[in-house]
C-alpha positions as CSV (number, residue, x, y, z in Angstrom):
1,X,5.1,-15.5,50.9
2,X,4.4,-17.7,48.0
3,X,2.2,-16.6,45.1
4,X,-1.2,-18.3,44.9
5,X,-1.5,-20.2,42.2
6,X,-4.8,-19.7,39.4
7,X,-6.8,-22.9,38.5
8,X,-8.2,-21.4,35.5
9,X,-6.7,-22.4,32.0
10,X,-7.7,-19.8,29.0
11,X,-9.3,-21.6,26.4
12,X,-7.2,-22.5,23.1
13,X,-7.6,-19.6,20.9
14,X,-7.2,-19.4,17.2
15,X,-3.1,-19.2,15.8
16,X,-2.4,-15.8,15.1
17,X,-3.1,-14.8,11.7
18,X,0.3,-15.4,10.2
19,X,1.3,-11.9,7.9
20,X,2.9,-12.8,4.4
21,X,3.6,-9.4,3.3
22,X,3.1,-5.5,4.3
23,X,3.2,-3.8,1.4
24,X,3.1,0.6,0.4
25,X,2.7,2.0,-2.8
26,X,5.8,1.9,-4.8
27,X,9.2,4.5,-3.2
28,X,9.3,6.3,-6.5
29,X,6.1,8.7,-6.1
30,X,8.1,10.7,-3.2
31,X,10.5,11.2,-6.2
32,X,9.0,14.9,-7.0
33,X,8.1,15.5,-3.7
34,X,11.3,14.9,-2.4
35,X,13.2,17.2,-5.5
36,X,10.3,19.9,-3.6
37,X,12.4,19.6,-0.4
38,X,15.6,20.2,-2.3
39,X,14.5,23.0,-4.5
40,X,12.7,24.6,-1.4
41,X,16.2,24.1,0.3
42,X,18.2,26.1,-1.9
43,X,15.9,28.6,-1.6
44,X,16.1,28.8,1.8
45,X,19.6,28.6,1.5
46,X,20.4,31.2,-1.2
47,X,17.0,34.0,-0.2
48,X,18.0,33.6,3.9
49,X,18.4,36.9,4.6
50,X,18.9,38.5,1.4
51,X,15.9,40.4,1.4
52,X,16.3,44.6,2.3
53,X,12.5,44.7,4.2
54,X,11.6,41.8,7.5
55,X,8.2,41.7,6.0
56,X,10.0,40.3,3.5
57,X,11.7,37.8,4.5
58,X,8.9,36.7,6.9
59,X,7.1,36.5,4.2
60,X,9.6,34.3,2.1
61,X,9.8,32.3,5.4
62,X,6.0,31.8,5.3
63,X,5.9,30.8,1.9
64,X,8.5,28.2,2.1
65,X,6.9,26.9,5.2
66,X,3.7,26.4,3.1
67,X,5.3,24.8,0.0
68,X,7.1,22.5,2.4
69,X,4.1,21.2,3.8
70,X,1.9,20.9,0.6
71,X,4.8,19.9,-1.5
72,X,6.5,17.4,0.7
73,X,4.9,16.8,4.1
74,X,1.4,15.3,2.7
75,X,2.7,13.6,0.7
76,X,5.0,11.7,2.6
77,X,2.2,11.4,5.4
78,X,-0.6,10.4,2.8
79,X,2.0,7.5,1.4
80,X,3.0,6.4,5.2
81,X,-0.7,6.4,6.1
82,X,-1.6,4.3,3.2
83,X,-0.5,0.3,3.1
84,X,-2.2,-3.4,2.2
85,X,-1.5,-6.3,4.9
86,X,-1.6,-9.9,3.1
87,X,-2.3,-12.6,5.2
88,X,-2.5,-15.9,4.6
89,X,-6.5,-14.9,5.0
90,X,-6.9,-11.9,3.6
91,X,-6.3,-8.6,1.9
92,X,-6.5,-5.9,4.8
93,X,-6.1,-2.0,3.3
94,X,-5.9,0.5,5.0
95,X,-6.2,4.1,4.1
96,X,-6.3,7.5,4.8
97,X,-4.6,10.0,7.5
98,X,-7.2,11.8,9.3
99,X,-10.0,9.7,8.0
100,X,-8.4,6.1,8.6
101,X,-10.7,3.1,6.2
102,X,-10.3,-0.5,6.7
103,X,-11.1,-2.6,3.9
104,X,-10.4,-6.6,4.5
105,X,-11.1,-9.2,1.8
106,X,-11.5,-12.8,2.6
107,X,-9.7,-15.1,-0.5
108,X,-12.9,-16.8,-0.8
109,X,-14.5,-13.6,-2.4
110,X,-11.6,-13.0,-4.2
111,X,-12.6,-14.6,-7.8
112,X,-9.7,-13.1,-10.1
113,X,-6.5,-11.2,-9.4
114,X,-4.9,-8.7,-12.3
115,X,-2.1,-6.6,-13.0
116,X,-2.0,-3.3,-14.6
117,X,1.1,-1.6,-16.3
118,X,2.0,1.2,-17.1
119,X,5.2,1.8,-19.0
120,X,7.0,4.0,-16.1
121,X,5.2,1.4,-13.9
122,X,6.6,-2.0,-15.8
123,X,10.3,0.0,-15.8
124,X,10.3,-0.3,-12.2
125,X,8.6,-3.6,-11.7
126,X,5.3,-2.5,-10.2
127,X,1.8,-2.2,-11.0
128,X,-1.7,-1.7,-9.9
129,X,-3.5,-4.7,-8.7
130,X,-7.2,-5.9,-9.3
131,X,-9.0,-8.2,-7.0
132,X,-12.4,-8.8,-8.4
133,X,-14.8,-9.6,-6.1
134,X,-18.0,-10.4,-8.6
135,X,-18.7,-6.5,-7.0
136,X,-19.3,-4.1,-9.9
137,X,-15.6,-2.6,-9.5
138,X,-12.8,-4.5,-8.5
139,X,-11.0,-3.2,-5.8
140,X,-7.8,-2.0,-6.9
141,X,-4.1,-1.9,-5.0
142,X,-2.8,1.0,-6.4
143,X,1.1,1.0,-7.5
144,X,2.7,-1.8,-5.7
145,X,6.4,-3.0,-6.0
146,X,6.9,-6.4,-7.5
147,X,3.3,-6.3,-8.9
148,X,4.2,-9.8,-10.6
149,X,5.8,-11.4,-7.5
150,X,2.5,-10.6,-5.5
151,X,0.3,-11.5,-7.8
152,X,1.8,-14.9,-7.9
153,X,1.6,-15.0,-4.2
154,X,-1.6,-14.1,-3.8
155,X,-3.2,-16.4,-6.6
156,X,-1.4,-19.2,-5.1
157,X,-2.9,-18.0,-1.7
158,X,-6.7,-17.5,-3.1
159,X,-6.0,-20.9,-4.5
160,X,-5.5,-22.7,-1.1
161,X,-8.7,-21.0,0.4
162,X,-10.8,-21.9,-2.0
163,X,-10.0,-25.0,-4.0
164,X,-13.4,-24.7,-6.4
165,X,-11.8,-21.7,-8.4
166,X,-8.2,-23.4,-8.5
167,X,-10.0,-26.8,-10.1
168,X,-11.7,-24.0,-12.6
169,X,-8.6,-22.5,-13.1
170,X,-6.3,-25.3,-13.9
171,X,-9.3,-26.2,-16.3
172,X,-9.3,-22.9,-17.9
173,X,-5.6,-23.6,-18.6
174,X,-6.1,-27.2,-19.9
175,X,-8.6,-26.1,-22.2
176,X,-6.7,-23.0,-23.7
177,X,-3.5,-25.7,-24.5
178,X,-5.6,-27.8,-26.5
179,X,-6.7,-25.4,-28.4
């Protein structure tokens, strides 16, 4: 039997949105949580069953249990639940675990991108990042890696979208050389 063949063509859509970079806050904030799960480790390891009573070691059990998940768990869920997508577009963040928030910025809106350092931040290379908007508070990327290397990026992104602020820009640099 031969397959019938379909006379309708689906209209040309738009290219996919082509993703530049996926990006989380920096590896080093799961540094305490993750010395948590060691420390709560050796407890487990050393208190096992050295307790005389059950109540007490359920108890013990219990506890650890709890640590574990306010300690280490949550935090590792709150930092896998929490990313920024740049496209070639748009800022998208997302945020949240049990509340998810989707906040997308279009480069044209974008008038100004920043970088904030901290000393333990500039040691390992990242930083916060401000995208003002002209809103009252810019919105702010909190402790990404390569905070320099994206800021590039993304300036030379907001650049091709919208070529009124790169003509003010490279004016704003002209000026400031003369001078």
């Amino acid at each position: 039997m031969s397959q019938p063949t379909v006379a309708f063509d689906p209209a040309p859509t738009e290219a996919a949105e082509p993703v530049v970079v996926r990006l989380r806050r920096h590896g080093r904030v799961l540094f305490m949580p993750t010395m948590a799960l060691i420390g709560i480790a050796t407890a487990w390891g050393y208190f096992s069953m050295g307790f005389p009573e059950f109540w007490m070691t359920l108890t013990f059990w219990l506890l650890s249990a709890l640590l574990l998940i306010v300690l280490w768990v949550f935090p590792l869920v709150t930092w896998l639940g929490n990313r920024v997508i740049i496209t070639t577009r748009r800022v998208i963040i997302y945020r949240g675990i049990f509340t998810r928030t989707r906040q997308e910025v279009l480069f044209g809106r974008i008038h100004d991108v920043t970088v904030r350092q901290n000393a333990v931040q500039a040691v390992f290379g990242a930083g916060d990042l401000l995208l003002n908007t002209g809103a009252e508070k810019p919105i702010r990327l909190y402790d990404l890696p390569k905070a320099n290397l994206v800021l590039s990026a993304l300036t030379e992104l907001v650049d091709k979208q919208s070529p009124l602020s790169a003509q003010l820009r490279r004016d704003d640099q002209r000026f400031t050389q003369d001078y």
